[in-house]
N, C-alpha and C positions, 0 to 999 in steps of 0.2 A: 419819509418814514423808513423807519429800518428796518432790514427781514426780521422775522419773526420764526424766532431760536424754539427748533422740533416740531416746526409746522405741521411735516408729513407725519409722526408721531397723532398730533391730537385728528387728523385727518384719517388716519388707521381706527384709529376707535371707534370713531364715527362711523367708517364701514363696516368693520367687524357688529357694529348694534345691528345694523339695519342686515349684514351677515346673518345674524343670531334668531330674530324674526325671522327671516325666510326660510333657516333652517325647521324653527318651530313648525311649519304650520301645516307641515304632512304628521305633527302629534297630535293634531285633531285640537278641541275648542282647548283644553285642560291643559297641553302643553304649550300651545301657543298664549295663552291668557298666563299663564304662568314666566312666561319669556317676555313676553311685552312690558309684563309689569317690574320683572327684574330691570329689566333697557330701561324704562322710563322712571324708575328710581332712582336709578343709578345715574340718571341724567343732571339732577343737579349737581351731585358731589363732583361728575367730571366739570360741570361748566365752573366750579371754582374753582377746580384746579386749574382751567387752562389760563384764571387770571394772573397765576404764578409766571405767564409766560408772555402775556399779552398786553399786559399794565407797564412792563418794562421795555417792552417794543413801542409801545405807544407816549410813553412819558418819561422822561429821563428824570434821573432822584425817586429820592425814598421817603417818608414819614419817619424813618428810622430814627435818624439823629433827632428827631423835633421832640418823638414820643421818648427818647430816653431822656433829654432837658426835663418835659413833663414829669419823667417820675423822679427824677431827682430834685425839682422845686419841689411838688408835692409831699414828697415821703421822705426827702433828705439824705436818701441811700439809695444805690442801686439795687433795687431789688434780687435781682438774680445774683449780685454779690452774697447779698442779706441772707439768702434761704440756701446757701449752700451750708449755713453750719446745721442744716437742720438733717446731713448724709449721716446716713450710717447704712454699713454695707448689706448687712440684716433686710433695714427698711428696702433699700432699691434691689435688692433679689424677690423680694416678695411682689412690692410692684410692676417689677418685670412679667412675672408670673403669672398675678392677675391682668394685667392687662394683655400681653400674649392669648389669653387663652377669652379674654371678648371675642375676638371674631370669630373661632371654630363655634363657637355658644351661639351668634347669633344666626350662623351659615346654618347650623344644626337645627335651631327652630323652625327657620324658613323652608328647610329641605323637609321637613317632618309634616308641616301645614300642608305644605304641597304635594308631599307622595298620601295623604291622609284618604281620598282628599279632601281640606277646610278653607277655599280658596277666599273665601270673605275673608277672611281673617290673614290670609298670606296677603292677599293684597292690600287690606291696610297697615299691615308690617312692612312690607316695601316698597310702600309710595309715603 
């Protein structure tokens, strides 16, 4: 098996969570419940990331070349060829924009549930 590229990286995270907890839990039940529930949401989206690291440590090759055959029987073009004439520099400035600005929108809601506080509600926001 071959090492596994940024071990100590997803190994840090994993500390820093169970860090982050420990820190909470002199904020009494509201901070600490508010922390938990950030770590443990935020738990899947790391365990997919770490399959960016851990699928290719474990199995050599890609679906890559398969799934671009796929869409070229299928669709007769490559797609990401195909949607480039759809740039215009107007369109990708504006979607930069909106999208840039998801995360502060949704950091801003959770931070607002939370300092409120309306923790039902924070916590099914981020789990």
């Amino acid at each position: 098996m071959r090492k596994i590229p940024q071990a100590w990286w997803l190994l840090l995270l994993k500390v820093a969570g169970v860090g982050l907890i420990v820190v909470a839990r002199p904020l009494g039940d509201h901070g600490e419940l508010a922390v938990q529930e950030l770590v443990s949401g935020d738990l899947c989206r790391r365990l997919l990331q770490e399959l960016n690291y851990l699928i290719p440590a474990l199995r050599s090759g890609t679906a890559d070349a398969a799934l671009a055959r796929f869409d070229l029987a299928t669709l007769r073009v490559n797609p990401t060829v195909w949607i480039e004439r759809l740039q215009m520099p107007l369109l990708t400035e504006y979607l930069q924009i909106v999208y840039s600005l998801f995360i502060p929108a949704v950091l801003l809601v959770a931070y607002l549930l939370w300092r409120q506080p309306r923790l039902e509600e924070f916590v099914f926001m981020v789990s």
